[in-house]
N, C-alpha and C positions, 0 to 999 in steps of 0.2 A: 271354654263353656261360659257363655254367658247368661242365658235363658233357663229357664225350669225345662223346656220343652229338650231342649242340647243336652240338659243334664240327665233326664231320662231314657234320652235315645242313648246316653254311652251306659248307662246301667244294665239298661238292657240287651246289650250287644254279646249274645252268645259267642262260646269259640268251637273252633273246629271239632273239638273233645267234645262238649257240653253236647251238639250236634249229633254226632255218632253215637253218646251215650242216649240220650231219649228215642234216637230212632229205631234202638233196640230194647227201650222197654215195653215189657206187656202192660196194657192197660190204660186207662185215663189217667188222670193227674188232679186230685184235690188238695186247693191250699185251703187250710183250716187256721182262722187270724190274720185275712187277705189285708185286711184295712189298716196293718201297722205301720211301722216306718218302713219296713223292709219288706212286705209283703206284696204289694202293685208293684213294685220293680222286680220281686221274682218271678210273678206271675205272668209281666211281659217278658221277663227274657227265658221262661218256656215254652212260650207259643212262638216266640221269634225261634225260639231253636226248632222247635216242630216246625215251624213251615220253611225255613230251610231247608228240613232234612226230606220235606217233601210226604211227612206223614200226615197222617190225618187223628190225632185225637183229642180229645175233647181236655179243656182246662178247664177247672171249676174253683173260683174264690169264695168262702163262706167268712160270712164278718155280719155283726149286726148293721152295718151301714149307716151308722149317724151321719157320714158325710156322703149326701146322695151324689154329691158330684164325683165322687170316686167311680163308685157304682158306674155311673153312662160312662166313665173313663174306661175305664176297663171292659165295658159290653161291647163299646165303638173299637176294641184291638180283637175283639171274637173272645174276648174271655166270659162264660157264661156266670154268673154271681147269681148266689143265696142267700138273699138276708135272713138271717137268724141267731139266736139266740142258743148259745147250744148248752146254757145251763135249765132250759128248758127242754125234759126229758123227751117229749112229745117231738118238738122241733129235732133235737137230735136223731129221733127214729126216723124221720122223713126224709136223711139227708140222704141221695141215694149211692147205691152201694159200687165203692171203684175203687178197682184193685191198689192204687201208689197215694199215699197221703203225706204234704206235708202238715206237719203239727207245728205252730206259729202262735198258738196264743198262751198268753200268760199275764200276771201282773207284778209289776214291781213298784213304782209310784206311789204314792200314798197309801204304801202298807200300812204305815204308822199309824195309828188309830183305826184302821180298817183292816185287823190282822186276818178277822173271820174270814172277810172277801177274798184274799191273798190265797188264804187256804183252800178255799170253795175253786178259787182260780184253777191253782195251781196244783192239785192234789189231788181232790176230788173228781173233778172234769174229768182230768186225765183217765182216769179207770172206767168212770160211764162211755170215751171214746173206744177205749181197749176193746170194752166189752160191743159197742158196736162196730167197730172195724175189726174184727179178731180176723176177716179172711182179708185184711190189706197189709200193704208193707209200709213201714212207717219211718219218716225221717222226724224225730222228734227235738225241736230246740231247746236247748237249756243254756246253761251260762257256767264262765268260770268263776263264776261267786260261789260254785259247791268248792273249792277250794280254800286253805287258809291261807293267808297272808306269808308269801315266801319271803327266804334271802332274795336278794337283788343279784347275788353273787352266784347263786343257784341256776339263775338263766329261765325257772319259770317252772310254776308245777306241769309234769308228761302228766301222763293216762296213768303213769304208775303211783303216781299221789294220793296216800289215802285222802278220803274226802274230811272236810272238817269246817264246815260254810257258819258262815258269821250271820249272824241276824236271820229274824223269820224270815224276809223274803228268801235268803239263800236255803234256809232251813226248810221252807216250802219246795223249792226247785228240785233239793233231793227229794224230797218225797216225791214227786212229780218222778223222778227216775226210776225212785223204787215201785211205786204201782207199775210204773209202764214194763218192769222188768218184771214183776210178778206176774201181768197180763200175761206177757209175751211167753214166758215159759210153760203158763198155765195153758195159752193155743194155739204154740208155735209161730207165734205174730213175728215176722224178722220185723227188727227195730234197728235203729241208728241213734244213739243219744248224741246231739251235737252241739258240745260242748263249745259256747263260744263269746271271744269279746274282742273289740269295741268297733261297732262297724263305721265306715266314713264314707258318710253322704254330703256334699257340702253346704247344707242345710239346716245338718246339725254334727254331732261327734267331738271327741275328743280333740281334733285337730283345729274345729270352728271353734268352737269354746276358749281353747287358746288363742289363737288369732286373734278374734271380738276381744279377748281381754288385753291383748296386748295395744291393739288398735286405740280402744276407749281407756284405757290407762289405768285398767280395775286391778287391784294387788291379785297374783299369782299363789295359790298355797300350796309350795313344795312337800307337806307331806307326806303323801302319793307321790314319789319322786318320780316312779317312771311305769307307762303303762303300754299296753299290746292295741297296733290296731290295724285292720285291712278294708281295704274297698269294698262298700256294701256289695259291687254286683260281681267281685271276686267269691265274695262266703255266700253268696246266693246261687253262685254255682256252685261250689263246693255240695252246699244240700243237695242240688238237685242232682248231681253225679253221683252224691252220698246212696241214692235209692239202690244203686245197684250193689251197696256194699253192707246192707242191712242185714242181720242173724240174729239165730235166737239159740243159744241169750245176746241179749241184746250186747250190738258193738260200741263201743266207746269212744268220742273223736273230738279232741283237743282245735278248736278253726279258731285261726288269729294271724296274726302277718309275723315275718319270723324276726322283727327286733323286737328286743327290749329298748324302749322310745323314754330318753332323757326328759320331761316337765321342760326343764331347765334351758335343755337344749333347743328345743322349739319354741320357745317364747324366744329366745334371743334369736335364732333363725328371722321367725318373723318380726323381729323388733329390725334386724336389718331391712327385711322388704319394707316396710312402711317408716325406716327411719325415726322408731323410735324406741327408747330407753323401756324395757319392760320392768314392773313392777314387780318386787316376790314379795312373801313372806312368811317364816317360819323357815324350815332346814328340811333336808330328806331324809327319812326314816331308813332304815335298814334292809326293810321288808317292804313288799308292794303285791299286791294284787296280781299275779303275772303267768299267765300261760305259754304252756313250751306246745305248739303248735307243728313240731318237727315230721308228726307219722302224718299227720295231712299234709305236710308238703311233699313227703315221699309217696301218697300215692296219686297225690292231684298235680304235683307240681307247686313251684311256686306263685304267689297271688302273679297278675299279670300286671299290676299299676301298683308301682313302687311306693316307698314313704317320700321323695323326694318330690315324686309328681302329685302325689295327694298333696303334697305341701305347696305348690306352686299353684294346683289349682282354685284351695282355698283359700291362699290368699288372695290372689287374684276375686276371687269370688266374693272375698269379705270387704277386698277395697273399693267394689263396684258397690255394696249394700247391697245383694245378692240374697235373694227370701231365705228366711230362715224358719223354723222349729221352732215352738219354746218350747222345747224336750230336750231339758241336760241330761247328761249322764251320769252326773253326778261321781265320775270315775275317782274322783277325791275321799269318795268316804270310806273311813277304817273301821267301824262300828259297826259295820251293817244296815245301818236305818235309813231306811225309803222312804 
């Protein structure tokens, strides 16, 4: 891949599974936080999988739309968009009513002085959707930031991991779980909480970040020694398969790629590709941030594009100077603070 254009035609490339599973759900399909990094690449590869399977229904992306050029992007593939605001009560009542929702929005970023907004995000939204989608089924995203900081030895917190999230943002996310469980209970909304981290688009992620600093020769902080990651349009299907696996009470689901991924070991990988010496600093911690992702690969299978091909293709992609994001992930921090 060389293009943005190459890069979103293989994100979007549903599989035979993905196929079969949307052409037997009931209903329409709304993404809720169409406009994030993740959101236009899953929204086309559900209409790619719907017109495959030869069905006919309707995708709909809601996002406030600051980037109109998304918008015609996505209306030129049949995906139908609503710009809106959905902490406007009003605008939210308008959205109109379809049975399968994914829920995609959130905030992490500059929590740090803007805790309120975080909250308002992450917390409170959440319950005013509950309460207007209470007749939808809901694939809702959250992250492994409700989790504490495990051994490294441990292989990664499962589903079984009491929760215990570092910093407000994580501290936001669970609340976001606990309303949507409380919704769900309170009118039998099935839900899906989809617990997940670090996705790789080569544009941005855990894997670019490395690369770019190995490439431009910027020090390494080992830390964060080692972290979890899978192909965005691998965990993009994961959700969208995830709808048929949603209950109430709400089910639980750990999505990540199934190594625990060396810092270390991938800055030197790619110091090989580009021929040169990477820079570290500091040691690896004991602990790291880490999801055991094992029950979604037993019911989904494993991701379809390996660590080794995410790695060949970002590099390849960072040695051309290949568009990029300036959206870290900042997977390096121990504190919590966004």
């Amino acid at each position: 891949m060389r293009t943005v254009d190459e890069l979103e035609e293989k994100l979007a490339e549903p599989s035979p599974s993905l196929v079969t599973d949307l052409s037997r759900l009931e209903g329409d399909l709304m993404i809720l936080g169409v406009g994030g990094k993740m959101g236009p690449s899953l929204a086309k590869l559900a209409k790619n999988a719907l017109d495959q399977a030869g069905v006919h229904k309707r995708v709909i992306g809601v996002s406030r739309f600051s980037n109109k050029d998304l918008q015609h992007q996505l209306e030129a593939r049949g995906i139908e968009t609503i710009s809106a605001d959905l902490l406007d009560e009003a605008q939210l009542r308008n959205l109109p009513e379809v049975k399968n929702i994914i829920y995609m929005i959130g905030q992490k970023f500059g929590t740090s002085g803007r805790e309120y907004f975080t909250w308002a995000m992450n917390t409170y939204l959440p319950a005013r959707v509950a309460e207007r989608f209470r007749n939808s089924r809901i694939v809702a995203f959250s992250t492994g930031n409700v989790y504490p900081l495990t051994p490294v030895v441990t292989g990664g917190a499962s589903e079984e991991q009491p929760v215990e999230p570092v910093g407000e943002y994580a501290q936001s996310c669970l609340g976001r779980e606990r309303i949507l469980e409380y919704f769900s209970r309170k009118y039998e909304i099935p839900l899906l909480q989809f617990r997940f981290n670090y996705a790789i688009d080569l544009r941005y992620g855990v894997l670019c970040e490395i690369a770019r600093a190995v490439r431009e020769q910027k020090p390494i902080d080992l830390r964060m020694g080692q972290a979890n990651v899978i192909w965005q349009g691998d965990a993009n299907e994961m959700a969208l398969r995830g709808l048929k696996f949603c209950a109430t009470p709400p089910r639980i689901l750990n999505v990540t790629g199934p190594e625990t991924v060396s810092i270390r070991w991938l800055a030197q990988r790619f110091g090989e590709f580009f021929g040169i010496e990477p820079v570290f600093i500091h040691e690896e911690q004991t602990t790291a941030l880490l999801n055991n992702a094992s029950q979604a690969h037993q019911i989904f299978g494993y991701p379809k594009v390996s660590l080794r091909r995410m790695m060949e293709w970002t590099a390849a992609w960072v040695e051309s100077d290949g568009d990029t994001f300036d959206k870290p992930t900042h997977f390096q921090e121990r504190a919590g603070r966004f």
